[in-house]
N, C-alpha and C positions, 0 to 999 in steps of 0.2 A: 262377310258377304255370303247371301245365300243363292247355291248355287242351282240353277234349275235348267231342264230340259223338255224339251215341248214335242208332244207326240201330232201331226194334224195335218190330213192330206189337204186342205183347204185352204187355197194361198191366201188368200186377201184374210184369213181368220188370224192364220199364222204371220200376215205381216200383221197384223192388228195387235196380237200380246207383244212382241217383239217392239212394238212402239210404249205398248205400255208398259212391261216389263223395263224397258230403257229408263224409263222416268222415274224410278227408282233407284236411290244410289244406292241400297241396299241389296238388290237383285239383280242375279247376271243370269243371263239367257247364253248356256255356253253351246249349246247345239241343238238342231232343230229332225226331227224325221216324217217324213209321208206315210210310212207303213208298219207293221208291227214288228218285223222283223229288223229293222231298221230301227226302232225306239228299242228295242231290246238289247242289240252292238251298239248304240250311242248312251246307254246309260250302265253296261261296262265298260267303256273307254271313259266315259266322264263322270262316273260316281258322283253323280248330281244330290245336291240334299233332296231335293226336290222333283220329282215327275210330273210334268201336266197334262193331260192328254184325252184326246175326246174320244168317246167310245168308239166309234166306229170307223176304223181306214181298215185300208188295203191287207191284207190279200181278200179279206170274205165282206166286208161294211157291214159286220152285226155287231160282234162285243169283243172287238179285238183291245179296247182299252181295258175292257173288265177282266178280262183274261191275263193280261200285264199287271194289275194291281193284286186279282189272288194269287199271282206267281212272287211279288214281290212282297204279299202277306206270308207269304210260306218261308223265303229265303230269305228277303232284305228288309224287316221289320224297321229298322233304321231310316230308310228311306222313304222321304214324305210321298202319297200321293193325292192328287186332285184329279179328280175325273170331271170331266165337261159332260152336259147330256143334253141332249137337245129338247127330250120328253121327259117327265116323270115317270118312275121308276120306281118302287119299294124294294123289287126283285133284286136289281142293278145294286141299289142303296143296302141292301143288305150282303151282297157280295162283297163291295168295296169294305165294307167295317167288318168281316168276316174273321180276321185275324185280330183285330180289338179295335178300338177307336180310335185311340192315340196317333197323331200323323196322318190321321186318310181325312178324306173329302168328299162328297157328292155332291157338287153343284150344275145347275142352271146353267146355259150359256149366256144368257139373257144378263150374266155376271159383265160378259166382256164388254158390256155397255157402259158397265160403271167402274171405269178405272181405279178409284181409289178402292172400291171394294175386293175389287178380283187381288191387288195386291195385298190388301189385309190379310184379306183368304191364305193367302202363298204364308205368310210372315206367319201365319197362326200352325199352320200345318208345321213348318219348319221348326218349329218351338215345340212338336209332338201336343200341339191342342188336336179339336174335331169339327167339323162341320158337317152338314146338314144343312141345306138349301132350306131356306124356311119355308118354302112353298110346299116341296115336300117332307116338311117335317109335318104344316100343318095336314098335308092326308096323312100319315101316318095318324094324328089325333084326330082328326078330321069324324064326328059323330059319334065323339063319348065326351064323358064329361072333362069340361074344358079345366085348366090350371087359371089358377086369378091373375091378374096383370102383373104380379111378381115373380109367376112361375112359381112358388116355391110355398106359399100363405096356406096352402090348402092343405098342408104337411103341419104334424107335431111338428115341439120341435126336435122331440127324438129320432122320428122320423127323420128330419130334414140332416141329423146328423148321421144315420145312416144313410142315407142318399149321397152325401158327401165321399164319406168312404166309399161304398158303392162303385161312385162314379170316379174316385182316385185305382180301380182295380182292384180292391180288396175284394178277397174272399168270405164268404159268409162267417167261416170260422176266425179268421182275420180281426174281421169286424164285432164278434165275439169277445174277443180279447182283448181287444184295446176298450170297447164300453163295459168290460166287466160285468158281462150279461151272458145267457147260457146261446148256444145257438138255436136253439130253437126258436128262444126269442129274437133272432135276428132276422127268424124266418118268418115270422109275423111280422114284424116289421115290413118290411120288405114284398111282400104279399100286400099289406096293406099300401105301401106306395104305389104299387102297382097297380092296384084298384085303385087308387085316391085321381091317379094319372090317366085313369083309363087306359091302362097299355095292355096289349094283348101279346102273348106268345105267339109262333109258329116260321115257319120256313121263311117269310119274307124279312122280316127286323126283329131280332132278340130285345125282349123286354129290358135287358140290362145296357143294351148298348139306344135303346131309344133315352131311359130314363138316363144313360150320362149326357145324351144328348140337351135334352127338358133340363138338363140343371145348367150346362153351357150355357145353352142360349139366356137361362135367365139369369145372367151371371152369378152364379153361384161359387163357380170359382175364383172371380174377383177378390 
């Protein structure tokens, strides 16, 4: 049973998962909060596998969710989150995956439309996968050069086996070692992924946490 907690001043939103979350025999909805403070004491009283919570309640309505997720990248790496946002966001989307990919989420609300999907979302996060709202994944690539419809074709396939590692959290020197290659050439590699991907660096999304992304989505880890 995965256990989850729902952050969200929004009643009719909050009864809305609550009905969906039910329909899951897999998911249990064990406590719900309006405010930050309040999702902060209901997820030490119920060490939830899972957080779900939408950016913005009580006490300020700016980024009282994102603020819970980098508190819980810092302390509680175990505990899955899902962020709800109502807007696209890179800023946000880079906050949430700030402590690594693994377990977090940035999604759409536009999710809670689609029941079977928002649960997937939950199931995948709880298994320590990643998401990425594909809407904003696609600005993120959004005006460089695009991946082929496999995500993955436009890649050696040396390449494609450093991406692998890559995106399983391997370190450059890691990944060094296990292909019996110098690191430097893992440095070209890798460089070249990232031009091949169009990914860029800087403040909003780390190049390495977009590229685990690009391989998720195109099942890569399948």
């Amino acid at each position: 049973m995965i256990r989850v907690v729902h952050g969200e001043d929004n009643v009719l939103i909050r009864e809305g998962v609550s009905r969906i979350l039910a329909g899951a025999a897999d998911l249990e909805l064990v406590g719900t909060a309006d405010d930050l403070d309040g999702l902060r004491a209901l997820v030490e009283e119920a060490q939830p596998d899972v957080v779900l919570t939408d950016i913005r309640m009580p006490p300020t309505q700016t980024d009282e969710g994102i603020r819970l997720a980098v508190e819980l990248n810092e302390a509680r790496r175990e505990i899955g989150v899902v962020v709800l946002s109502q807007h696209l966001s890179r800023a946000h989307a880079s906050l949430v995956f700030s402590g690594g990919a693994q377990g977090r989420a940035y999604v759409l609300k536009d999710r809670i439309a689609e029941p079977d999907e928002l649960v997937r979302i939950i199931r995948s996060i709880a298994g320590g996968e990643a998401y990425l709202d594909p809407q904003i994944l696609h600005e993120v690539v959004s005006g460089r050069r695009q991946v082929e419809r496999s995500g993955l074709d436009i890649l050696s396939p040396r390449e494609q086996e450093v991406l692998a590692l890559l995106a399983a959290g391997q370190s450059n020197g890691a990944i060094a070692r296990q292909l019996a290659v110098t690191n430097r050439a893992v440095e070209r590699h890798v460089g070249s992924i990232f031009a091949k991907l169009g990914l860029e660096d800087g403040p909003d999304v780390s190049r390495r946490v977009q590229a685990t992304l690009v391989y998720q989505q195109a099942g890569g880890g399948k």
